[in-house]
N, C-alpha and C positions, 0 to 999 in steps of 0.2 A: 753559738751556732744558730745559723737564723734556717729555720724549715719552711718558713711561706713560701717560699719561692718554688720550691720543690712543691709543694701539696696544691698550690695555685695553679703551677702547670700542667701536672694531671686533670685537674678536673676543669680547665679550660680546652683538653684535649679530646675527655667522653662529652662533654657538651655542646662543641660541633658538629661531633658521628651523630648526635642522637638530631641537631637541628637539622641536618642533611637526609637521616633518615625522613620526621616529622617534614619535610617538604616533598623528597620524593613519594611517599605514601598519600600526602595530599594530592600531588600532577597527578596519581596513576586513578584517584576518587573520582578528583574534579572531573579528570576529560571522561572516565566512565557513566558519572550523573549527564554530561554535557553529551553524550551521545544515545543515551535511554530517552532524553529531554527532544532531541532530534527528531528519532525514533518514532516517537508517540506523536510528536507534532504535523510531522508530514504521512504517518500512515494512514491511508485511507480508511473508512469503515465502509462497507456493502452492505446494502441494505434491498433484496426482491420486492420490487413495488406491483409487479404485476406476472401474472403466468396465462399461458396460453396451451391447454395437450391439444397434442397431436404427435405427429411423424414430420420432424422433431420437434420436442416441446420447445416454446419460445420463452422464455425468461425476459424480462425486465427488471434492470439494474441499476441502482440511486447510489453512484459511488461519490463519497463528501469526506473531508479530512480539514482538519483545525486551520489550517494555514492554504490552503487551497478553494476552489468554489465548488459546485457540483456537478459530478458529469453524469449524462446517461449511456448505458449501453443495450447490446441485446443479447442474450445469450440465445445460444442453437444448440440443443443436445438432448440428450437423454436425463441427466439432469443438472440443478440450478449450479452447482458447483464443477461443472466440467463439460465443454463442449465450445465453440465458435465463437467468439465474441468478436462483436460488430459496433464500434463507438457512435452512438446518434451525434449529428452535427449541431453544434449549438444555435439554438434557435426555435428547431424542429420541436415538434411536442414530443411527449415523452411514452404515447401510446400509439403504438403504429397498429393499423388493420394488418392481418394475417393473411395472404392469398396463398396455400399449399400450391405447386403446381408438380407437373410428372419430372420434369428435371429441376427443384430446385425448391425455395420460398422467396415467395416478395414481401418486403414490408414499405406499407405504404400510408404515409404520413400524411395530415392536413394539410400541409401546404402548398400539397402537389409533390413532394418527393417520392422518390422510390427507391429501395434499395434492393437487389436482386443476391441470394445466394445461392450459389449452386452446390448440388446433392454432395457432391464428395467433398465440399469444404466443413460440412457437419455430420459426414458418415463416414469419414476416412479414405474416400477413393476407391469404394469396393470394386 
C-alpha cells in the first residue's frame, strides 16, 4: 500500500491556506505602514511665529510639512488655535503691521499690501 500520496496531499493543501493567509496579512500591513508613511509625510506641522493682543488677538502662523514648502497665515481670534485664518500671499513678508479699526482690522504688509477683515468674520456676526 503506498501512503505518500495521501499524506503529501494534505499537507500540500494546509500549506496554501497558511501561504494565502501569510499574504493577505501582509496586503492588510503593507497598505497600513504605506498610509501611516503618507500621513506623516504630507501633514503639516504649525508652528506661531509671532503674536499680536488686542481685540482680536492676531497670531502669525509658519505652516511647513516634509513634502511641501512653507506657508504663512494669520490667525484672528481670541486664541492661537481657533479663530479666522487668512493665507498671506507668497512673496509678502511674514510680519504684517496691525491697524485696529471700529469695523474691522487691516494688516498691512511691506510691500504695499493690505488686507482688510471685517468685525464679524472674527467675532461671529454679533
Amino acid at each position: 500500500m503506498d501512503t505518500t500520496k495521501s499524506t503529501a496531499g494534505s499537507t500540500t493543501g494546509k500549506g496554501c491556506l497558511v501561504n494565502i493567509t501569510l499574504f493577505v496579512v501582509g496586503a492588510i500591513v503593507g497598505t497600513g505602514l504605506t498610509a501611516t508613511a503618507a500621513v506623516l509625510l504630507f501633514l503639516p506641522s504649525t508652528t506661531t511665529t509671532s503674536t499680536n493682543e488686542g481685540t482680536p488677538n492676531v497670531y502669525v502662523k509658519e505652516r511647513s510639512s516634509l513634502m511641501g514648502g512653507t506657508d504663512h497665515e494669520v490667525w484672528l481670534g481670541r486664541t492661537p488655535d481657533y479663530g479666522h485664518r487668512i493665507l498671506i500671499p507668497s512673496g509678502w513678508d511674514n510680519t504684517p503691521e496691525v491697524e485696529r479699526q471700529a469695523n474691522g482690522v487691516e494688516l498691512r504688509f511691506d510691500n504695499g499690501g493690505r488686507i482688510f477683515v471685517p468685525e464679524s468674520s472674527y467675532l461671529g456676526g454679533r
